[in-house]
N, C-alpha and C positions, 0 to 999 in steps of 0.2 A: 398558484398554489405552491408551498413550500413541501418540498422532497427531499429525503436524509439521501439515496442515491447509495445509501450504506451496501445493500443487499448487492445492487446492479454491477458497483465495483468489485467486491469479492466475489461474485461472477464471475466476471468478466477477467480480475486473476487467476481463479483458478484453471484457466482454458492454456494458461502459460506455463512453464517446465516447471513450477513448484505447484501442487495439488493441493498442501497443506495450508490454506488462509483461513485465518479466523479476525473476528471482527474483536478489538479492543476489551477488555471485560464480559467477553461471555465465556471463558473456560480460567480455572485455576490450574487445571493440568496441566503438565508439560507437554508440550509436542512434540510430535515425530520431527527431524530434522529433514531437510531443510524445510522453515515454515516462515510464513509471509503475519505477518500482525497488522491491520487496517485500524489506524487510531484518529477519528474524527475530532478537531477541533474549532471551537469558533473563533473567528476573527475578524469582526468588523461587519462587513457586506460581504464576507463571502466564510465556506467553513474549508478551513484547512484540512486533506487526509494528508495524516504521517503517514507511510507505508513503510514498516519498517521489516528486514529482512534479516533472518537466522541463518546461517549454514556453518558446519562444523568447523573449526579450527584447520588451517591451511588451505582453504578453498577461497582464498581472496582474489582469484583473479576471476572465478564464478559470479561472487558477491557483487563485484565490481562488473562485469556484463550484464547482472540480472538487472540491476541499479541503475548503471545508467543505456544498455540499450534496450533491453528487454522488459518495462515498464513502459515505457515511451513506443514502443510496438503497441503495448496492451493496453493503453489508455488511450491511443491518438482517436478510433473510432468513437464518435457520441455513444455515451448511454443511454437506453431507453425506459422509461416507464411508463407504462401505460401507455397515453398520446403523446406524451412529452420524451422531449430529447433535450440534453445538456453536454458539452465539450469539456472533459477531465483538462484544467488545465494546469501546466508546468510551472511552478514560485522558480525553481533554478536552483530549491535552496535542498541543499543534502548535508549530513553527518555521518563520519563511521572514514573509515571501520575501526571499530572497539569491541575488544570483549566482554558478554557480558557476562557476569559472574554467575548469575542466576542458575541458569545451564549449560555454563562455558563454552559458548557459541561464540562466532565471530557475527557481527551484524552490524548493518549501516541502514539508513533512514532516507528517502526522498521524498519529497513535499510538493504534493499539488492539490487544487481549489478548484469549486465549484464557486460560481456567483450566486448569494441567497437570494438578489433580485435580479430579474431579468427582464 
């Protein structure tokens, strides 16, 4: 049975030092800084989440622990739903840091995948 896994990953970030996650397209508002944006894409046989992450101008060396060790803490355990369990897994593939104009944050992006068949 097919599972977005949406819910169980913002979850499972928000147990980590930034509180503020929201899932891709459900708020217009700006958010409290530092915040986490979960942006599900498909790709083939599996759906890519962007995680991509905000934190204020000059906290790049935050940005850059939360990115790459502190993601990799919080996804290594499966997700559960319901009876089912699935492994958060790592592409390798990240972007950033850049600012973004929007709300002149500094943010950068890392990519990992669930398999849509298993």
């Amino acid at each position: 049975m097919y599972r977005t896994y949406n819910t169980e990953i913002i979850n499972r970030l928000k147990t980590g030092s930034i509180k503020n996650v929201i899932l891709f397209g459900d708020s217009f508002d700006r958010q409290a800084i530092p915040y986490v944006v979960v942006k599900p894409m498909a790709s083939g046989d599996r759906k890519v989440y962007q995680i991509i992450v905000h934190m204020a101008l000059g906290m790049q060396d935050g940005l850059e622990r939360y990115i790459f060790q502190e993601l990799l803490e919080l996804l290594e355990e499966p997700l559960r739903a319901d009876e089912s369990q699935i492994t958060v897994k790592n592409t390798g593939a990240w972007l950033g840091p850049y600012v973004d104009e929007g709300d002149n944050t500094l943010a950068m992006s890392r990519d990992f995948y669930i398999p849509l068949i298993t």
